[in-house]
C-alpha positions in Angstrom: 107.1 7.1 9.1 108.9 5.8 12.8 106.1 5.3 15.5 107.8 8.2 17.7 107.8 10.8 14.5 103.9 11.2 14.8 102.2 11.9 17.6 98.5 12.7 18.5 97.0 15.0 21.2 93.8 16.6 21.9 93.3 20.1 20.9 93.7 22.7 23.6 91.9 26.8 22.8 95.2 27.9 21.6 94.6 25.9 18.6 91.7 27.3 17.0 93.4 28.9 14.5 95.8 25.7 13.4 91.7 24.2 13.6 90.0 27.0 11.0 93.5 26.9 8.7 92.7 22.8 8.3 88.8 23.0 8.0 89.7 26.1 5.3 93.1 23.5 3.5 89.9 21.0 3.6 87.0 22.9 2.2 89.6 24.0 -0.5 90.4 20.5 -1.3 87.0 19.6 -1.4 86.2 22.7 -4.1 83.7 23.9 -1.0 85.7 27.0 0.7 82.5 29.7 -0.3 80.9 27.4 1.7 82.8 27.8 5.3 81.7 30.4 7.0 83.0 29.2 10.4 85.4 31.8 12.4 87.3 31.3 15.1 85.2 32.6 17.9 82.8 29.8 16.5 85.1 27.6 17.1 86.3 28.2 20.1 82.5 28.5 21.6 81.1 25.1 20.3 84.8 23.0 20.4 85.4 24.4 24.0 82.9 26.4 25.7 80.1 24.3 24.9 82.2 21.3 24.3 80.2 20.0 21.3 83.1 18.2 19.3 86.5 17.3 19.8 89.6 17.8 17.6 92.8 15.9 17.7 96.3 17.1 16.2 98.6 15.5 14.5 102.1 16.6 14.4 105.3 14.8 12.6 108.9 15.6 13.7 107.0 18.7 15.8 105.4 20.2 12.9 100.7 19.7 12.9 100.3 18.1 9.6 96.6 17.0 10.0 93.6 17.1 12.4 90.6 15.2 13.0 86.9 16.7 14.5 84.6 13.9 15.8 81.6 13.7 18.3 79.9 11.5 19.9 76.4 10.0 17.9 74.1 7.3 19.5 72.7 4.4 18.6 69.2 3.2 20.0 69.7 -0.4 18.0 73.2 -0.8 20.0 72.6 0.7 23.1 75.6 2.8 23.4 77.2 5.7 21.7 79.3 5.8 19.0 82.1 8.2 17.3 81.2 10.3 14.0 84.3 11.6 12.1 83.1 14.9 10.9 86.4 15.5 9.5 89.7 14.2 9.1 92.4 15.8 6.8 96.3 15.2 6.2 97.9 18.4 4.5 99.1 17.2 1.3 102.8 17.4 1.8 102.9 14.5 3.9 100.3 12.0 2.1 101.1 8.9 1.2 103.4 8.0 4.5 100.3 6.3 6.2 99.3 9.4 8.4 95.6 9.0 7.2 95.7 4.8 8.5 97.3 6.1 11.9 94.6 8.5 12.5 91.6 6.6 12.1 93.5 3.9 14.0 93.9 6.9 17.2 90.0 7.6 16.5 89.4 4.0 16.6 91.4 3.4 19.9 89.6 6.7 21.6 86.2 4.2 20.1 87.5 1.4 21.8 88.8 3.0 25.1 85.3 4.7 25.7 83.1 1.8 25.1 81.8 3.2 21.5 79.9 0.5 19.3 81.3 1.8 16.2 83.1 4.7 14.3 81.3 6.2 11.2 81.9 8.9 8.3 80.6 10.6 5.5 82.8 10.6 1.7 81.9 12.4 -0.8 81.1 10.6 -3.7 83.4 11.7 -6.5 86.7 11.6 -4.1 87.5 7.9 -5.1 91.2 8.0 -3.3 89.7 8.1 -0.6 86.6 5.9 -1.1 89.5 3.0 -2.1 91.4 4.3 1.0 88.5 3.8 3.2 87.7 -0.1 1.8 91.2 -0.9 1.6 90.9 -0.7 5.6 88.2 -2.5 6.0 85.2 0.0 6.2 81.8 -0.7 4.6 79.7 1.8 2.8 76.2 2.3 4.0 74.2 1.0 0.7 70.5 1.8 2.1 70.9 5.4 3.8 70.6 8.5 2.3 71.7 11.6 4.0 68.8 14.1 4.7 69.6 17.9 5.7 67.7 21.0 6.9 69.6 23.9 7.1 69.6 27.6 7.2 66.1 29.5 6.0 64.6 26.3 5.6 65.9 25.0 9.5 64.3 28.3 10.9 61.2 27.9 9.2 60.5 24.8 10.6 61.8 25.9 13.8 58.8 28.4 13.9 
């Protein structure tokens, strides 16, 4: 990979559906696509009407090979915000060339550049390539945390 080959830019409306293809070439990877149900008028109300999360491209030699959709999280112990990687994918054809190092090293420059106390992520625990990808570089797995969810029925019935 030359520097100049791969480039990153934010995410403009005309890319929501590049955006749902990835997120779908994700969820597929991750044996979860019964499980999207996002569509691109979704998208495109939360990403940039309501500005909820941000997205940036990547493209190689011209061509978007990967994407990654963060927001801002807070932390009350630091005092500051930080960035939570929601997702970050690299289409298979181009893995291996160092496209996954160069985008959480963009994510961790945006961290840097905004005044973010740190940059954090989910795994999944069975997808060790990445898990060994993600120590190789440094990052430390959160021993003591479990991950809690309410969703759907259950969210609106303690909504009421």
């Amino acid at each position: 990979m030359t520097e100049n080959a791969l480039q990153f830019r934010y995410a403009k409306e005309a890319d929501v559906p590049l955006i749902l293809a990835f997120v779908k070439e994700l969820a597929d990877y991750e044996e979860m696509l019964d499980q999207v149900v996002a569509t691109e008028e979704m998208l495109r109300e939360w990403l940039f009407v309501k500005e909820k999360a941000e997205v940036i491209i990547g493209e190689y030699d011209g061509e978007a090979i990967g994407f990654a959709l963060f927001f801002h999280n807070f932390s009350t112990f630091l005092g500051r915000a930080g960035i939570y990687l929601e997702d970050l994918y690299v289409r298979p054809t181009v893995r291996g060339k160092g496209f996954g190092k160069a985008f959480l090293k963009r994510l961790a420059e945006i961290a840097v550049e905004r005044g973010c106390g740190r940059l954090e992520w989910w795994c999944l625990d069975w997808n060790q390539p990445s898990i060994d990808f993600y120590l190789a570089m440094g990052a430390e797995p959160m021993e003591d945390w479990t991950v809690y969810r309410i969703a759907g029925d259950t969210l609106g019935e303690l909504a009421r």
